[in-house]
N, C-alpha and C positions, 0 to 999 in steps of 0.2 A: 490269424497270425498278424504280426505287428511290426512287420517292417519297414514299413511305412504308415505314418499313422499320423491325423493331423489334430489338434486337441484344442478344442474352443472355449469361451465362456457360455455358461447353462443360459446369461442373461441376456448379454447383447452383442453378441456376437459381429464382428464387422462393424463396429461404431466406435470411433476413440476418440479422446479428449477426457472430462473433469465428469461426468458420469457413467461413464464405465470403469474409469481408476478405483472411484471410493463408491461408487452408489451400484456398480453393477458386476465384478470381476468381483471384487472382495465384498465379503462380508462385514460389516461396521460393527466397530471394537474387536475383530479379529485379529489374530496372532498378525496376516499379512496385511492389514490395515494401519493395525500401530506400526510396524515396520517401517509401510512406506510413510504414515505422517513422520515417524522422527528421522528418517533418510530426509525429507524434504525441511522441516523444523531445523535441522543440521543446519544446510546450505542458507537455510533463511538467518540464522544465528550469525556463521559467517560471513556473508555477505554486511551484513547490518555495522559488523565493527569493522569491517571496513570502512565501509561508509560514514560512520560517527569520527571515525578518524580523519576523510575528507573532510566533513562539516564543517572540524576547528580550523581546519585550515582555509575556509573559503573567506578568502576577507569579505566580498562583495558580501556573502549573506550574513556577517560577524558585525558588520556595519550596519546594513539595514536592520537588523538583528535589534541593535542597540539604538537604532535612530528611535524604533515604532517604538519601541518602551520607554524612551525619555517623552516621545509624542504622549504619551497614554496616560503618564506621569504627570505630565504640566494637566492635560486634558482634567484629572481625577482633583487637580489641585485648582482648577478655576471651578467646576462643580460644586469644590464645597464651598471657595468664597463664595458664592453664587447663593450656597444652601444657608452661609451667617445672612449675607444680606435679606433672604427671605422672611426667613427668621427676625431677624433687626427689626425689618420695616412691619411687621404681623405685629412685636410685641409693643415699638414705639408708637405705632401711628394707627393702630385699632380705635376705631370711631364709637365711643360713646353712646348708647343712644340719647337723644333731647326728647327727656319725658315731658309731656304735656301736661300741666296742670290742673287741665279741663278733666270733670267729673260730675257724676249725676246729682253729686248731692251739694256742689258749690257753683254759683252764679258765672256765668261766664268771665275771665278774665277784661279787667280796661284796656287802654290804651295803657298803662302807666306800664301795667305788665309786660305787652307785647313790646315795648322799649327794650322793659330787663332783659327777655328775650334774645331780640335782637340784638343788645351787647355783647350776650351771651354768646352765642353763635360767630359773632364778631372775636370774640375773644380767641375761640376755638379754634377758625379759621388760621387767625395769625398764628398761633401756637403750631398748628399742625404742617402749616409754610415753612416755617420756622427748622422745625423737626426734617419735616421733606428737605427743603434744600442741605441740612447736615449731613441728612443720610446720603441724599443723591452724593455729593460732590467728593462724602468720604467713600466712593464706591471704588475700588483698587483700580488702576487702568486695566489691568488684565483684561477685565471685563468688556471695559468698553472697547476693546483694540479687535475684541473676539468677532469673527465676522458676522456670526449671524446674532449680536450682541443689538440690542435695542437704547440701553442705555443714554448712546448719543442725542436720538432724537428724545428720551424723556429729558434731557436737562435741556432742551431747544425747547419743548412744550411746557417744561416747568415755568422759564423764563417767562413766557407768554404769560401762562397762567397766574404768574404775582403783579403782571401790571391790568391782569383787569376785576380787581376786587372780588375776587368767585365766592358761592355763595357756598353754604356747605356741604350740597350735597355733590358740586363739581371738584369741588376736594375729594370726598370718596368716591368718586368716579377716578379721577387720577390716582389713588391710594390703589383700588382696584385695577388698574391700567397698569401699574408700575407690580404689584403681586404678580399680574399673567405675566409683562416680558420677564420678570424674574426667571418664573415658575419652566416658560417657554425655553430659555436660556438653559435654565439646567437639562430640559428634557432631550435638547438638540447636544450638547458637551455628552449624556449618558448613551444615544444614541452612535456620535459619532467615538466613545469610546471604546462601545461595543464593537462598533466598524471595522476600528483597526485592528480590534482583538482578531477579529474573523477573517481579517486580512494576513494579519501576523501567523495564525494558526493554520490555514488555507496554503498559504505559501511555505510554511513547515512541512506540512502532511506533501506538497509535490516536489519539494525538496528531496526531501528523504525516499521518498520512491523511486525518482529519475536515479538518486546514488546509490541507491541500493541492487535496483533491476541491471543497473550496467553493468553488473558483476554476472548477471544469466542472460546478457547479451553473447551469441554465436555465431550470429551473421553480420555480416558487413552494414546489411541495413538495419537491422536490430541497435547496432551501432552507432551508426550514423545519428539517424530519428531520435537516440536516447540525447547524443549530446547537441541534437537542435534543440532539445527541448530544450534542457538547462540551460543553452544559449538564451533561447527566448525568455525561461522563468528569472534570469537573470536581467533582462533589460525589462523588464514589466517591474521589478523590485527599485529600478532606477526611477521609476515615473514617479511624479510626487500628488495624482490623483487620486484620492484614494477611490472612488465609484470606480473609477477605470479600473483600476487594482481587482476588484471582483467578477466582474464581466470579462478581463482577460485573462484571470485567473479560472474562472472557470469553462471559457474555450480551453485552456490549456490541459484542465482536469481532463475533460472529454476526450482529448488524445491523447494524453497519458494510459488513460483507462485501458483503452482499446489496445493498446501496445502492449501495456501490462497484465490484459483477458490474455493475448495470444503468447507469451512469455508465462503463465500461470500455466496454461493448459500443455504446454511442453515439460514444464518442471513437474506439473502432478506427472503425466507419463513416462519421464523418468526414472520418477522415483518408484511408479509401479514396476515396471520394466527390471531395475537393481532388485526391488524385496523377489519377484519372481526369476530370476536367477537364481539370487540366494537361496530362498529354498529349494529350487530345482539340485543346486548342485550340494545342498546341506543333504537331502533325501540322498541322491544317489550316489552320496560316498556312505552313507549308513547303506545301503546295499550291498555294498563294493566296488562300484563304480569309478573309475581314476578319472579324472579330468584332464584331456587335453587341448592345449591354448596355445596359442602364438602370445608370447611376451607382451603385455600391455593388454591383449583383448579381450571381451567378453569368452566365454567359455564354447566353442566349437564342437567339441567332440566328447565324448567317455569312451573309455577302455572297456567293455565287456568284462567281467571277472572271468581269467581262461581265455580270451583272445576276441577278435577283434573288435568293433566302434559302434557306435549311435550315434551317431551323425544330429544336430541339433541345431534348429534357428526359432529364432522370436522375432514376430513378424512386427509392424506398429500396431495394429489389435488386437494386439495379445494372444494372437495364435500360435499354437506351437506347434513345429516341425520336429518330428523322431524319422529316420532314416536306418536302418543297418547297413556298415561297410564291412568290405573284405582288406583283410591288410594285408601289404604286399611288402617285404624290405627293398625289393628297389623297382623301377619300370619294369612292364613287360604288356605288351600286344596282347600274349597267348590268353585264349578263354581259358575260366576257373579249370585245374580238374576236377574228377570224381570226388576225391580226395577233400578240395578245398571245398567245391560247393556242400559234400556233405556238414561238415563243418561250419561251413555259413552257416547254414539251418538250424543246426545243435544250437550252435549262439542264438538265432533269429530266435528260437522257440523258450528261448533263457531270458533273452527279452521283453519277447509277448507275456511272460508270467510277469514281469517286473513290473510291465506298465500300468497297471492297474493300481498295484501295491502302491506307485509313484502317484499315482494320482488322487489314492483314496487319502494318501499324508498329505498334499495341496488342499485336498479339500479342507481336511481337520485346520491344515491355516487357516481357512476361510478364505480359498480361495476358488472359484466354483467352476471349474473345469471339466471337459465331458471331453470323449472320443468323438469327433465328430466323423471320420476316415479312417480305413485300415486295411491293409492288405498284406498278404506274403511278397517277398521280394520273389518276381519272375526271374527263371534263368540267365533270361538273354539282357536283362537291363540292372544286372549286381554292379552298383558304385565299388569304385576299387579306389584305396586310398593309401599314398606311399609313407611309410613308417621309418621315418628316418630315427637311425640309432645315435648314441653319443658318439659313436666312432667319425660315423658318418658327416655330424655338424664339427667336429675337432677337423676332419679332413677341410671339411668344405671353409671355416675359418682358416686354416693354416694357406689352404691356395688365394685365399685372398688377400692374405697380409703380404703373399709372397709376389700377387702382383703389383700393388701399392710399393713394395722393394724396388721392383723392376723398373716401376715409371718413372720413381725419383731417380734411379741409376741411371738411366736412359736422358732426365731432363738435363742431371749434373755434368753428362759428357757432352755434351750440345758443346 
Protein backbone atom coordinates (compact mmCIF):
# COMPACT_ATOMS: atom_id res chain seq x y z
CA UNK A 1 0.00 0.00 0.00
CA UNK A 2 0.97 3.50 -0.81
CA UNK A 3 0.07 5.87 1.57
CA UNK A 4 2.90 7.15 2.19
CA UNK A 5 5.32 6.63 -0.25
CA UNK A 6 8.59 8.47 -1.02
CA UNK A 7 9.89 8.49 -4.73
CA UNK A 8 13.62 8.98 -5.70
CA UNK A 9 15.89 9.20 -8.68
CA UNK A 10 17.25 5.60 -10.22
CA UNK A 11 20.62 7.81 -10.43
CA UNK A 12 21.59 9.94 -7.89
CA UNK A 13 19.53 10.20 -5.40
CA UNK A 14 20.34 12.84 -2.63
CA UNK A 15 22.77 14.95 -4.83
CA UNK A 16 21.52 18.40 -6.33
CA UNK A 17 22.83 20.97 -8.45
CA UNK A 18 23.73 20.83 -12.68
CA UNK A 19 24.31 16.97 -12.60
CA UNK A 20 21.46 15.58 -11.34
CA UNK A 21 19.13 18.31 -13.34
CA UNK A 22 20.18 17.26 -16.86
CA UNK A 23 22.83 14.43 -16.40
CA UNK A 24 21.15 12.23 -13.72
CA UNK A 25 17.02 12.85 -12.95
CA UNK A 26 16.39 13.22 -16.69
CA UNK A 27 17.24 11.64 -19.42
CA UNK A 28 19.09 13.83 -22.41
CA UNK A 29 16.80 14.89 -25.22
CA UNK A 30 13.87 13.84 -23.29
CA UNK A 31 10.41 14.92 -23.24
CA UNK A 32 11.51 16.49 -19.38
CA UNK A 33 14.86 17.61 -20.48
CA UNK A 34 13.74 19.73 -23.48
CA UNK A 35 11.19 21.12 -21.05
CA UNK A 36 13.41 22.18 -18.55
CA UNK A 37 16.24 23.60 -21.12
CA UNK A 38 13.39 25.79 -22.74
CA UNK A 39 11.67 26.84 -19.01
CA UNK A 40 15.36 28.02 -18.33
CA UNK A 41 16.26 29.18 -22.46
CA UNK A 42 12.86 31.28 -21.54
CA UNK A 43 14.25 33.24 -18.38
CA UNK A 44 17.59 33.39 -20.16
CA UNK A 45 15.74 35.20 -23.31
CA UNK A 46 14.20 37.47 -20.91
CA UNK A 47 16.46 38.48 -18.72
CA UNK A 48 18.96 39.24 -21.79
CA UNK A 49 16.41 42.15 -23.14
CA UNK A 50 16.39 43.37 -20.26
CA UNK A 51 19.62 43.77 -19.93
CA UNK A 52 20.38 45.04 -23.70
CA UNK A 53 17.95 47.69 -22.85
CA UNK A 54 20.20 48.73 -19.61
CA UNK A 55 23.23 48.59 -21.98
CA UNK A 56 21.97 51.59 -24.30
CA UNK A 57 21.44 53.31 -21.52
CA UNK A 58 24.72 52.99 -19.53
CA UNK A 59 26.64 56.20 -20.66
CA UNK A 60 29.81 55.20 -18.80
CA UNK A 61 30.03 51.99 -21.09
CA UNK A 62 28.55 53.93 -24.35
CA UNK A 63 31.58 56.13 -23.77
CA UNK A 64 34.25 53.72 -23.20
CA UNK A 65 32.43 51.89 -25.77
CA UNK A 66 33.24 54.62 -28.43
CA UNK A 67 36.56 55.92 -26.88
CA UNK A 68 38.46 51.91 -27.52
CA UNK A 69 37.11 51.96 -31.12
CA UNK A 70 38.14 55.47 -32.06
CA UNK A 71 41.58 54.00 -30.12
CA UNK A 72 41.66 51.04 -32.57
CA UNK A 73 40.96 53.26 -35.45
CA UNK A 74 43.69 55.76 -35.19
CA UNK A 75 45.91 52.46 -33.94
CA UNK A 76 44.87 50.56 -37.56
CA UNK A 77 45.46 54.03 -39.40
CA UNK A 78 49.30 54.54 -37.99
CA UNK A 79 49.80 50.64 -38.91
CA UNK A 80 49.29 51.21 -42.42
CA UNK A 81 51.33 54.45 -42.57
CA UNK A 82 53.75 52.50 -40.98
CA UNK A 83 53.00 49.55 -43.61
CA UNK A 84 53.57 52.66 -47.13
CA UNK A 85 56.79 53.70 -45.25
CA UNK A 86 58.02 50.09 -45.18
CA UNK A 87 57.07 49.71 -48.38
CA UNK A 88 58.61 53.17 -49.64
CA UNK A 89 61.93 52.76 -48.08
CA UNK A 90 62.23 48.48 -49.59
CA UNK A 91 61.30 49.86 -53.01
CA UNK A 92 63.32 53.30 -52.95
CA UNK A 93 66.48 52.53 -51.14
CA UNK A 94 67.02 48.60 -52.15
CA UNK A 95 70.94 48.37 -52.47
CA UNK A 96 72.15 47.19 -55.66
CA UNK A 97 74.48 44.91 -55.70
CA UNK A 98 78.41 46.36 -56.92
CA UNK A 99 79.30 43.56 -59.23
CA UNK A 100 83.00 42.96 -59.41
CA UNK A 101 84.70 43.07 -62.48
CA UNK A 102 87.26 40.60 -61.55
CA UNK A 103 87.03 37.21 -63.39
CA UNK A 104 89.08 34.18 -64.37
CA UNK A 105 89.53 34.94 -67.73
CA UNK A 106 90.47 39.00 -67.48
CA UNK A 107 93.71 40.33 -65.58
CA UNK A 108 93.15 41.84 -62.46
CA UNK A 109 91.68 45.45 -62.49
CA UNK A 110 94.52 48.93 -62.13
CA UNK A 111 94.42 51.45 -60.05
CA UNK A 112 92.56 53.50 -62.81
CA UNK A 113 89.53 51.04 -62.23
CA UNK A 114 89.45 50.80 -58.46
CA UNK A 115 89.05 54.93 -58.88
CA UNK A 116 85.97 54.24 -61.28
CA UNK A 117 85.04 52.27 -58.41
CA UNK A 118 85.28 54.22 -55.96
CA UNK A 119 83.26 57.02 -57.66
CA UNK A 120 81.02 54.83 -58.11
CA UNK A 121 80.27 53.80 -54.65
CA UNK A 122 80.63 57.42 -54.01
CA UNK A 123 78.02 58.15 -56.13
CA UNK A 124 75.70 55.67 -54.64
CA UNK A 125 76.18 56.62 -51.30
CA UNK A 126 75.16 60.26 -51.94
CA UNK A 127 72.07 59.15 -53.89
CA UNK A 128 70.91 56.93 -51.33
CA UNK A 129 71.47 59.90 -48.29
CA UNK A 130 69.71 61.72 -50.51
CA UNK A 131 66.71 59.21 -50.87
CA UNK A 132 67.07 58.56 -46.91
CA UNK A 133 66.75 61.89 -45.66
CA UNK A 134 63.37 62.47 -48.01
CA UNK A 135 62.12 59.48 -46.81
CA UNK A 136 62.89 60.00 -43.25
CA UNK A 137 61.68 63.62 -42.87
CA UNK A 138 58.46 62.88 -45.20
CA UNK A 139 57.56 60.20 -42.41
CA UNK A 140 53.96 61.51 -40.92
CA UNK A 141 54.38 62.63 -37.23
CA UNK A 142 52.00 60.25 -36.28
CA UNK A 143 54.62 57.94 -36.31
CA UNK A 144 57.11 59.56 -34.61
CA UNK A 145 54.80 60.96 -31.58
CA UNK A 146 53.82 56.95 -31.28
CA UNK A 147 55.56 56.02 -28.05
CA UNK A 148 57.09 53.02 -28.75
CA UNK A 149 57.99 54.66 -32.35
CA UNK A 150 61.93 54.68 -33.19
CA UNK A 151 61.77 57.05 -35.75
CA UNK A 152 63.14 59.91 -33.61
CA UNK A 153 66.37 58.52 -32.75
CA UNK A 154 66.90 57.40 -36.61
CA UNK A 155 66.71 60.96 -37.97
CA UNK A 156 69.29 61.80 -34.72
CA UNK A 157 71.46 58.81 -36.21
CA UNK A 158 70.82 59.83 -39.72
CA UNK A 159 72.23 63.23 -38.88
CA UNK A 160 75.34 61.79 -37.49
CA UNK A 161 75.57 59.43 -40.24
CA UNK A 162 75.86 62.42 -43.40
CA UNK A 163 78.61 64.18 -41.61
CA UNK A 164 80.88 61.45 -41.42
CA UNK A 165 81.29 60.35 -45.13
CA UNK A 166 79.98 56.50 -44.62
CA UNK A 167 81.05 53.97 -46.85
CA UNK A 168 78.36 51.79 -48.37
CA UNK A 169 77.99 49.12 -46.76
CA UNK A 170 77.14 51.47 -43.32
CA UNK A 171 74.48 52.92 -45.47
CA UNK A 172 72.89 49.40 -45.62
CA UNK A 173 73.36 48.83 -42.31
CA UNK A 174 71.28 51.96 -41.66
CA UNK A 175 68.83 51.05 -44.64
CA UNK A 176 68.47 47.68 -42.58
CA UNK A 177 68.22 49.53 -39.17
CA UNK A 178 65.59 51.77 -40.38
CA UNK A 179 63.41 48.41 -42.33
CA UNK A 180 63.57 46.67 -38.46
CA UNK A 181 62.24 49.88 -36.45
CA UNK A 182 59.64 50.07 -39.34
CA UNK A 183 58.81 46.54 -39.34
CA UNK A 184 59.21 46.60 -35.09
CA UNK A 185 56.73 49.63 -35.18
CA UNK A 186 54.16 47.94 -36.91
CA UNK A 187 54.28 44.74 -34.96
CA UNK A 188 53.89 46.68 -31.52
CA UNK A 189 50.57 49.15 -33.16
CA UNK A 190 49.15 45.14 -34.36
CA UNK A 191 49.95 43.85 -31.08
CA UNK A 192 48.61 46.72 -29.16
CA UNK A 193 45.42 46.65 -31.52
CA UNK A 194 44.82 43.42 -30.64
CA UNK A 195 44.97 44.38 -26.91
CA UNK A 196 42.30 46.67 -26.87
CA UNK A 197 40.21 44.43 -29.10
CA UNK A 198 40.54 41.72 -26.04
CA UNK A 199 39.98 44.43 -23.70
CA UNK A 200 36.93 45.83 -25.48
CA UNK A 201 35.56 42.19 -25.85
CA UNK A 202 36.51 41.05 -22.12
CA UNK A 203 34.95 43.92 -20.70
CA UNK A 204 31.53 43.16 -23.08
CA UNK A 205 31.32 39.47 -22.15
CA UNK A 206 31.36 40.99 -18.00
CA UNK A 207 29.27 43.40 -18.79
CA UNK A 208 26.57 41.74 -20.13
CA UNK A 209 26.78 38.92 -17.44
CA UNK A 210 26.68 41.22 -14.28
CA UNK A 211 23.26 42.81 -16.32
CA UNK A 212 21.90 40.06 -17.21
CA UNK A 213 22.49 37.61 -13.86
CA UNK A 214 20.82 40.63 -11.71
CA UNK A 215 17.70 39.76 -13.13
CA UNK A 216 18.18 35.80 -11.11
CA UNK A 217 19.56 37.64 -8.23
CA UNK A 218 17.02 36.49 -4.95
CA UNK A 219 19.09 37.27 -2.20
CA UNK A 220 20.07 40.41 -0.71
CA UNK A 221 23.80 39.27 -1.19
CA UNK A 222 23.34 37.81 -4.69
CA UNK A 223 22.41 41.55 -4.80
CA UNK A 224 24.53 43.27 -3.39
CA UNK A 225 27.96 41.35 -4.97
CA UNK A 226 26.19 41.70 -8.39
CA UNK A 227 26.17 45.51 -8.21
CA UNK A 228 29.73 45.64 -6.63
CA UNK A 229 30.86 44.13 -9.38
CA UNK A 230 29.45 46.58 -12.03
CA UNK A 231 30.70 49.15 -9.61
CA UNK A 232 34.14 47.94 -9.95
CA UNK A 233 33.91 46.74 -13.91
CA UNK A 234 32.95 50.25 -14.24
CA UNK A 235 35.89 52.06 -12.65
CA UNK A 236 38.47 49.67 -14.28
CA UNK A 237 36.74 51.00 -17.87
CA UNK A 238 37.83 54.47 -16.30
CA UNK A 239 41.55 53.57 -16.11
CA UNK A 240 43.45 54.58 -19.13
CA UNK A 241 46.09 51.48 -18.70
CA UNK A 242 45.40 49.15 -20.87
CA UNK A 243 47.89 45.98 -19.35
CA UNK A 244 46.04 46.97 -16.12
CA UNK A 245 42.69 46.66 -18.11
CA UNK A 246 43.48 42.77 -18.49
CA UNK A 247 44.81 41.75 -15.11
CA UNK A 248 41.85 43.48 -13.49
CA UNK A 249 39.53 42.38 -15.82
CA UNK A 250 40.26 39.13 -15.27
CA UNK A 251 40.43 39.21 -11.30
CA UNK A 252 37.03 40.45 -12.02
CA UNK A 253 36.08 37.39 -14.40
CA UNK A 254 37.04 35.11 -11.53
CA UNK A 255 34.41 36.51 -9.25
CA UNK A 256 31.88 36.91 -11.49
CA UNK A 257 32.30 33.17 -12.46
CA UNK A 258 31.89 31.88 -9.21
CA UNK A 259 28.72 33.91 -8.50
CA UNK A 260 27.38 33.22 -11.67
CA UNK A 261 28.36 28.83 -11.03
CA UNK A 262 26.15 29.34 -7.98
CA UNK A 263 23.22 31.40 -9.58
CA UNK A 264 23.44 28.80 -12.83
CA UNK A 265 23.12 25.80 -10.48
CA UNK A 266 19.78 27.40 -8.65
CA UNK A 267 18.40 28.31 -12.16
CA UNK A 268 19.10 24.70 -13.70
CA UNK A 269 17.15 23.46 -10.28
CA UNK A 270 14.43 25.50 -10.87
CA UNK A 271 13.72 24.87 -13.87
CA UNK A 272 14.00 21.08 -13.08
CA UNK A 273 11.76 21.48 -10.17
CA UNK A 274 8.72 23.54 -12.68
CA UNK A 275 9.17 20.62 -15.76
CA UNK A 276 8.43 18.06 -12.71
CA UNK A 277 5.49 19.59 -11.38
CA UNK A 278 4.26 20.03 -14.61
CA UNK A 279 4.21 16.68 -15.55
CA UNK A 280 3.32 15.64 -12.06
CA UNK A 281 0.15 17.55 -12.25
CA UNK A 282 -0.28 16.95 -16.48
CA UNK A 283 -0.35 12.99 -15.47
CA UNK A 284 -2.72 13.31 -12.53
CA UNK A 285 -5.41 15.12 -14.10
CA UNK A 286 -5.28 12.68 -17.04
CA UNK A 287 -6.18 10.25 -14.20
CA UNK A 288 -8.75 12.38 -12.55
CA UNK A 289 -6.86 13.93 -10.09
CA UNK A 290 -8.09 17.67 -9.09
CA UNK A 291 -5.45 19.89 -8.01
CA UNK A 292 -5.50 21.61 -4.91
CA UNK A 293 -3.45 24.98 -4.30
CA UNK A 294 -3.39 27.98 -2.28
CA UNK A 295 -3.62 31.02 -4.78
CA UNK A 296 -0.04 31.72 -6.06
CA UNK A 297 1.57 28.34 -4.98
CA UNK A 298 3.12 25.32 -6.24
CA UNK A 299 0.62 22.61 -6.15
CA UNK A 300 -0.12 20.93 -2.45
CA UNK A 301 -2.56 18.57 -2.66
CA UNK A 302 -4.88 16.34 -5.33
CA UNK A 303 -8.47 15.33 -4.89
CA UNK A 304 -8.64 11.58 -5.09
CA UNK A 305 -11.45 11.02 -7.91
CA UNK A 306 -14.60 10.11 -5.14
CA UNK A 307 -12.99 11.86 -2.09
CA UNK A 308 -10.27 12.64 -0.28
CA UNK A 309 -6.19 13.99 -1.00
CA UNK A 310 -2.60 13.12 -1.64
CA UNK A 311 -1.00 15.18 -0.02
CA UNK A 312 2.42 16.03 -2.16
CA UNK A 313 5.86 17.86 -1.61
CA UNK A 314 9.17 18.21 -3.79
CA UNK A 315 12.05 18.15 -1.80
CA UNK A 316 15.41 20.19 -3.17
CA UNK A 317 16.56 16.59 -4.53
CA UNK A 318 14.00 15.92 -6.27
CA UNK A 319 12.44 13.68 -4.10
CA UNK A 320 9.06 13.12 -3.89
CA UNK A 321 6.55 13.01 -1.12
CA UNK A 322 2.91 11.23 -1.67
CA UNK A 323 0.91 11.16 1.51
CA UNK A 324 -3.02 10.11 1.85
CA UNK A 325 -5.41 12.50 3.79
CA UNK A 326 -8.68 12.26 5.19
CA UNK A 327 -11.00 15.29 4.55
CA UNK A 328 -12.85 16.80 7.22
CA UNK A 329 -15.40 20.05 6.35
CA UNK A 330 -14.51 21.58 9.44
CA UNK A 331 -12.34 20.91 12.85
CA UNK A 332 -12.84 18.11 15.00
CA UNK A 333 -10.66 16.19 17.94
CA UNK A 334 -12.73 12.90 17.42
CA UNK A 335 -10.87 9.77 16.00
CA UNK A 336 -11.73 8.60 12.29
CA UNK A 337 -15.00 6.32 12.45
CA UNK A 338 -15.61 3.01 11.17
CA UNK A 339 -17.15 4.49 8.54
CA UNK A 340 -14.56 7.10 7.61
CA UNK A 341 -11.34 4.98 8.02
CA UNK A 342 -13.06 2.43 5.86
CA UNK A 343 -13.18 4.86 3.33
CA UNK A 344 -9.68 6.18 3.87
CA UNK A 345 -8.51 2.71 2.70
CA UNK A 346 -10.90 2.42 -0.49
CA UNK A 347 -9.20 5.88 -1.61
CA UNK A 348 -5.58 4.76 0.00
CA UNK A 349 -5.90 1.49 -2.15
CA UNK A 350 -7.20 3.78 -5.39
CA UNK A 351 -4.03 5.41 -4.88
CA UNK A 352 -1.63 2.52 -4.50
CA UNK A 353 -3.01 1.42 -8.18
CA UNK A 354 -2.33 5.05 -9.51
CA UNK A 355 1.07 5.44 -8.36
CA UNK A 356 2.81 3.25 -10.38
CA UNK A 357 0.75 4.27 -13.51
CA UNK A 358 2.08 8.04 -12.42
CA UNK A 359 5.32 6.91 -12.50
CA UNK A 360 5.60 4.64 -15.34
CA UNK A 361 4.34 8.24 -17.59
CA UNK A 362 7.43 10.18 -15.60
CA UNK A 363 9.54 7.77 -16.72
CA UNK A 364 8.21 7.82 -20.65
CA UNK A 365 9.41 11.72 -19.93
CA UNK A 366 12.53 10.66 -19.20
CA UNK A 367 12.37 11.28 -16.19
CA UNK A 368 13.84 8.25 -13.86
CA UNK A 369 12.10 7.78 -10.74
CA UNK A 370 11.65 4.76 -8.54
CA UNK A 371 9.78 4.03 -5.17
CA UNK A 372 12.14 4.20 -3.03
CA UNK A 373 9.40 3.96 0.48
CA UNK A 374 6.05 2.83 1.11
CA UNK A 375 3.61 1.91 3.40
CA UNK A 376 -0.14 1.70 4.43
CA UNK A 377 -1.38 4.78 6.29
CA UNK A 378 -1.50 3.12 10.29
CA UNK A 379 -4.70 3.96 12.20
CA UNK A 380 -3.53 5.84 14.79
CA UNK A 381 -1.25 8.37 12.61
CA UNK A 382 -4.32 9.34 9.45
CA UNK A 383 -3.33 13.09 8.50
CA UNK A 384 -6.76 14.89 8.72
CA UNK A 385 -6.96 17.80 6.40
CA UNK A 386 -9.91 20.67 6.71
CA UNK A 387 -11.70 21.18 3.39
CA UNK A 388 -12.94 24.42 3.34
CA UNK A 389 -16.03 24.92 0.89
CA UNK A 390 -16.99 28.08 -1.13
CA UNK A 391 -19.50 28.89 1.47
CA UNK A 392 -16.98 28.71 3.99
CA UNK A 393 -14.21 31.33 2.23
CA UNK A 394 -17.55 33.78 1.23
CA UNK A 395 -18.15 33.51 5.03
CA UNK A 396 -14.63 33.91 6.28
CA UNK A 397 -14.21 37.11 3.44
CA UNK A 398 -17.46 38.74 4.49
CA UNK A 399 -16.13 38.81 8.48
CA UNK A 400 -13.31 40.37 7.39
CA UNK A 401 -14.28 43.20 5.33
CA UNK A 402 -16.75 43.53 8.05
CA UNK A 403 -14.10 44.03 10.53
CA UNK A 404 -11.96 46.44 8.48
CA UNK A 405 -15.79 48.40 8.61
CA UNK A 406 -15.67 48.40 12.21
CA UNK A 407 -11.87 49.87 12.70
CA UNK A 408 -12.48 52.70 10.27
CA UNK A 409 -15.92 53.39 12.28
CA UNK A 410 -14.29 53.18 15.50
CA UNK A 411 -11.08 55.42 14.13
CA UNK A 412 -13.72 58.01 12.52
CA UNK A 413 -15.49 58.60 15.98
CA UNK A 414 -12.29 59.07 17.97
Amino acid sequence: MSGEAVVVSTISAGTVGAVLAFGGLMALGSLAYKMAKTHQEQRFFDAQKKAFEQKKKLTAWQDYQMNQQKSMEALNEKRQIALDAFENLHLNLEMPEVKSQKNDNTPELGAQAQVFLDTDEHSQVEQHLAKLERWLFALPAKLSEHESSLIPQLKTQFDQLKTQSPRLETVESFIATAKLSVSQLMTRLDKQQQQQAQVLQQAEQQLDVLLNYQHFAESEIETEEIAALQAHLLTILEQKGRSTHLSALSLLAKKSAHLKQGIDERLEQQATEATVYKRIHHHMESMGYRAIRQQGEPIQSWEIPGGEQVRFSLQPDFKLGFQVAHERTQHSDAALSLPETAFLHQQEAKWCNDLPKLLMQLQKDGLNYRVDFERQLPDDGIPIVILETVDDLLAAEDERTHSQQNAVKRYLDQ
